[in-house]
C-alpha angles and dihedrals in degrees: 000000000000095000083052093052090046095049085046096055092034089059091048088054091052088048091053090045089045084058093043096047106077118220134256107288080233102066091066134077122187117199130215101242111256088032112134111183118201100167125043115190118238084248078059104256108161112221140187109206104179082228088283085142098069092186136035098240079063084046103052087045102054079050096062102038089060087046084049089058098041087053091054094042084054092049093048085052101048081055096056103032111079124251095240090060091087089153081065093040106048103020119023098034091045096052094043105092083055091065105038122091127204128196122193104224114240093191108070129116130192115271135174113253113243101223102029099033087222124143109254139165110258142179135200117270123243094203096044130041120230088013129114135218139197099202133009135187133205126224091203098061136012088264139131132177113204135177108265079263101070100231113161101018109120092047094054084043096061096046087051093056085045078060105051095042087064103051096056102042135029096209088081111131110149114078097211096187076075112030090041093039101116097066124164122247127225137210132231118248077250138055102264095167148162085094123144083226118024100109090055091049127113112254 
């Protein structure tokens, strides 16, 4: 009876514990509001693609090209961070792509690029009037919108994971929208132009 009635408060310590103790950062995923995600990478970045990838080959492309530029945003960081910030390097930048949302914009138009006179995908700028964009981030959630085509993409990510470094530490002192700011692009399996700079992008 007594080793029943010790089990039984035992396990209502460890419940209580279990309540106490918050979660890993990593279980959760908050959402922008109005953010609807329909495709989720297979790094586990949640994206919302307004049905602009009518197959699932498509799909399944647009998924790995995102993938294709996480995976060159975390090796840019791993270049810049030092080797001693193991809390960056084997918590916060693993867990990154579970929190970030990405929306593919449904607004855009084709425009002429300004400096290579190249037809792109393009939508209207919050911050300037008359202007277009490719990609945008926000400061007040881990989100981007970005063109089908993805331009712009690698250079927003990495200022979101800049982002993200900085809230939850206050040891950040790179600032990778800037030092990660060259990335590669990278090109569907597929042709997905007009892009201003598709031809130019990696296979």
């Amino acid at each position: 009876m007594l080793n029943i009635r010790a089990f039984v408060i035992s396990l209502a310590i460890a419940t209580f514990a279990a309540i106490l103790i918050p979660r890993p950062s990593y279980a959760q995923y908050l959402s922008p509001n109005g953010f609807k995600a329909d495709l989720i990478t297979p790094a586990g970045i949640h994206v919302q693609t307004n049905g602009q990838y009518k197959s699932e080959a498509t799909k399944k492309s647009a998924a790995a090209a995102i993938d294709r530029y996480w995976d060159e945003v975390h090796r840019c960081a791993d270049g810049v961070i030092s080797p001693d910030e193991r809390t960056f390097r084997e918590k916060l930048i693993p867990e990154f792509p579970r929190h970030l949302s990405i929306e593919i914009a449904n607004d855009w138009k084709i425009i002429v690029g300004p400096e290579s006179h190249r037809k792109l995908q393009a939508f209207a700028s919050d911050l300037r009037p008359g202007a277009f964009v490719t990609a945008r981030r926000e400061e007040e959630a881990l989100y981007i919108k970005v063109v089908p085509e993805l331009n712009g993409l690698g250079r927003q990510m990495a200022g979101e994971l800049n982002l993200w470094l900085a809230g939850n530490t206050s040891a950040m002192a790179s600032d990778l929208s800037n030092e990660c700011s060259n990335l590669a692009c990278y090109r569907f399996d597929y042709d997905n132009a007009p892009s201003e700079a598709w031809q130019d992008c990696t296979e």
